[in-house]
Each structure stands twice: as C-alpha cells, then as structure tokens.
N, C-alpha and C positions, 0 to 999 in steps of 0.2 A: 235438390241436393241436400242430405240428412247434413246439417250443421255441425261441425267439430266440436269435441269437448275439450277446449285450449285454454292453459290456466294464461288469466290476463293478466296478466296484474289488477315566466309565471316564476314563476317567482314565489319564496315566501310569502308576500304578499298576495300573487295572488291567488294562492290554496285556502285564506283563510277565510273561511267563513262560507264556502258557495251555499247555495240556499235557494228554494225555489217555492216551496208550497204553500207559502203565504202570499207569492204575487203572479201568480200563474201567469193570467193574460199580459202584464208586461215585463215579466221576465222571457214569454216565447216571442213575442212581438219586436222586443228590442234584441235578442238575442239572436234571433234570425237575420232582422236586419244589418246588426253586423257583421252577422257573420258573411251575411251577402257581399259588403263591402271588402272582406277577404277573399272573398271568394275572386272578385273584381283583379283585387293586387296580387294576387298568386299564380302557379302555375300549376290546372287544374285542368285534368283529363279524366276521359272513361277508361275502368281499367277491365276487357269487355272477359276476364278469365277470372273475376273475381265477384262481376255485378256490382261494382262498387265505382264513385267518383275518387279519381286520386286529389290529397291538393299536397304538393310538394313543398316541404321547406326550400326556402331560398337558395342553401349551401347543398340538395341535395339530399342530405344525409339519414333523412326522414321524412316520411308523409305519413297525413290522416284519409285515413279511408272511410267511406259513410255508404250505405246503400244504397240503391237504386231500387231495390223492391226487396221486404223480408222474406219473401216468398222463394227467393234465387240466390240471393247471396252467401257466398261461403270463402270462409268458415264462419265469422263473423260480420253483424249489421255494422259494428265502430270498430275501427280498429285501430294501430299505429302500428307502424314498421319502419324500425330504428336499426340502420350501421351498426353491426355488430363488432366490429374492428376496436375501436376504442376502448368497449370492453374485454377484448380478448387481450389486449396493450397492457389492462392493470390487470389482469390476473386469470381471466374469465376463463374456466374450465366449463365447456359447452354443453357436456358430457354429463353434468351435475344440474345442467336445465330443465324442467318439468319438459315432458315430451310434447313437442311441437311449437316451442315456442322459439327453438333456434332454427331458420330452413336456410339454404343458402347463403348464408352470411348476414342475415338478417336474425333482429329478434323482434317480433310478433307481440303484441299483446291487443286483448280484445275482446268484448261480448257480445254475443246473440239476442237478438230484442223482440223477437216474436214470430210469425208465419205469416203475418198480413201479407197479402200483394199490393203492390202498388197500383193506382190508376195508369194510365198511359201519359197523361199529361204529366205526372208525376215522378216519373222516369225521365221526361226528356231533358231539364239542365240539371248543375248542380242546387240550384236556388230550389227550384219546386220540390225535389229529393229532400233535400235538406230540411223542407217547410213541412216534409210529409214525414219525415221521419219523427220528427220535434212533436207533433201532432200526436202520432202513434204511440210513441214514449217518452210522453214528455218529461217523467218523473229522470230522463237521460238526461238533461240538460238543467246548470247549475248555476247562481248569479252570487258574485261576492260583491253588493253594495258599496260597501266602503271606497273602492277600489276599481269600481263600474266593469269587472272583466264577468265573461261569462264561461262555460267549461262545459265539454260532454262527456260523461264519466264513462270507463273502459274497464272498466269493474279491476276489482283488487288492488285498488288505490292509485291505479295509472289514469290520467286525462290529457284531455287536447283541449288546450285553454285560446282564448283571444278576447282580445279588446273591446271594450264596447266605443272607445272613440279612439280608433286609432291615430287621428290627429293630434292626443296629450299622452299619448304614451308609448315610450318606446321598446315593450315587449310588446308588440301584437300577437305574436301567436306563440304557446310554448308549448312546449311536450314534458310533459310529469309524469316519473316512473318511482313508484315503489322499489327501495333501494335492499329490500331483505333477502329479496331473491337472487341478487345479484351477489350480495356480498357471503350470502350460503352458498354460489359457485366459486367461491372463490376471490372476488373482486376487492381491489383497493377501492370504494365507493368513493373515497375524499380525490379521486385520481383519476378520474375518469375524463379525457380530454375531452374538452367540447361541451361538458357535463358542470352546474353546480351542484355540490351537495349540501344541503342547507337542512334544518330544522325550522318547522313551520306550524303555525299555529292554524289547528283544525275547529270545528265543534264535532265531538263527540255525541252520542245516542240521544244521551241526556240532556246535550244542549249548552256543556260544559266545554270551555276553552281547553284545548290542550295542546303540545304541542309533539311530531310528528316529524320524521326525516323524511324526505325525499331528494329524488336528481332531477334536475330542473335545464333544460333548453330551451333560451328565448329566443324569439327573432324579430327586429325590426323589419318592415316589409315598407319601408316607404326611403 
C-alpha cells in the first residue's frame, strides 16, 4: 500500500535535550529495553487494518502505533492517535486541519520510515517489531540523559516518549504534540483538557539550548 503524505506533526523535561548519535549502541540497547518493559505494563494489540502494534494509553484516549513491517504499513511506520474531543472543547475548527490529519474523531500524526519488509520473526510480537524498527531507523529514536527518558520522533515536533526506569518516575509514557497547528485551527492551546501546555527547552541545529512550546500528556502505568 503507496504510504499517505500526512502532515505529522514528558514533560518539559523530558523534550530537553533527546539526543542519540553519540551513543548509538546504548541508546538502542537501553531504549528497547524499556521500552519492552512498557510494552509489559500496557495494553498492547495488533491492529491487523493498519500493520501496526497498538499500545493504548491507560485512560484510553490515545495510542502509539509502530510497525510490524515497512513494507505494509499505512499510512504511517510511528504514529499517534489522539481524542480529538478536547480539542474541539477549546476551540478546534477541524476544517482548518491539514488534510487527513483529522479521521473520525481522531487526530493522526505520523511519519513513514522506509520500504524495508520485515523478517517473519520480526512481525511476530511487539518487542521484535519494535527492536526491528529501532535497527531500521535508528536515527527514530532519541535519549534525554539527563532525565534517563527515551522518545521516538513522529516528525514535525510530535513524539511518544517513556521512561527508561519506570520504577523513579512517574511519567512513563507521554505523548508530545506540536502545539502551532492546533492553535492555527483555532484552539485555546493553554486549554486543552487532559493536555499541558508548557515551554520547553530543546537543542536546536546548532547545538544551541532553546526553548519551545508544546502539549504534553503523561502517564503513570504502574
């Protein structure tokens, strides 16, 4: 299936700084690992119309989607699909959405990560998926030090963040959305139930601290 062209678009802390291409081998090592451990505490299906592993937030109201092979998944290999309700509450004219990023009452955001197919072995849970995706594009997956969280980037400033020890912290998992597009349909951004909207410090191209708005949903999972 030809792959959709869909514009895609934790806390403050933890957007700042992800970082990856200085410690490759234990940034994917530990980042899989955790994320295996969410994978454990979540609730985590195939979603067999998408070629994608679902893993639901706890309240429902979002999940992160990951591939099962690049070869079949559509429209997107990462994706997030976030209740669109709450923003339509602070202001959200849908109508003013880039196309196809609103479907059913959902908003979508997400990118496409290559054509590879997967192995067979690599399809069967979400852990091997996962380990094969990280592999394929690794440059997808992002480590904030400081703060031990890891993140897989959804392009256009949106990510699906989690813990690297869920034991010392109590966001495990969040969903980060670029807050421009929302507030260009329209949206109360500081309003958004269920939602923070925070200013958070990034590194820039250059390497340079800056800081940067986004909407932020955490979730404890333990």
């Amino acid at each position: 299936m030809k792959k959709l062209a869909i514009v895609s678009g934790v806390s403050a802390l933890v957007l700042a700084g992800l970082v990856g291409c200085t410690q490759t081998d234990v940034v994917a090592k530990y980042g899989i690992s955790s994320f295996n451990e969410v994978v454990e505490l979540s609730d985590v299906t195939a979603d067999s119309e998408l070629n994608a592993w679902s893993l639901s937030a706890p309240d429902g109201s979002a999940r992160f989607l990951f591939s099962t092979n690049f070869k079949t998944t559509a429209p997107h290999d990462v994706m997030a699909e976030i209740d669109a309700q709450p923003f339509i509450d602070a202001g959200l004219d849908v109508t003013k959405l880039p196309a196809g990023m609103f479907i059913d009452g959902m908003i979508m955001v997400g990118q496409a990560l290559g054509e590879q197919e997967f192995s067979a072995n690599a399809q069967a849970t979400p852990e091997a998926s996962f380990k094969e995706l990280v592999k394929l594009s690794r440059v997808t997956l992002g480590y904030h030090e400081a703060l031990a969280h890891y993140g897989i980037d959804l392009g256009d400033g949106n990510k699906f963040e989690w813990a690297k020890d869920l034991a010392a912290n109590d966001k495990d998992i969040v969903f980060v959305l670029d807050p421009v597009v929302f507030a260009d349909a329209g949206v109360d951004v500081a309003n958004v139930s269920g939602w923070v909207f925070a200013k958070v410090e990034v590194m820039d191209a250059s390497g340079n601290k800056v800081e940067v708005e986004k909407l932020l949903k955490p979730f404890n999972l333990k």
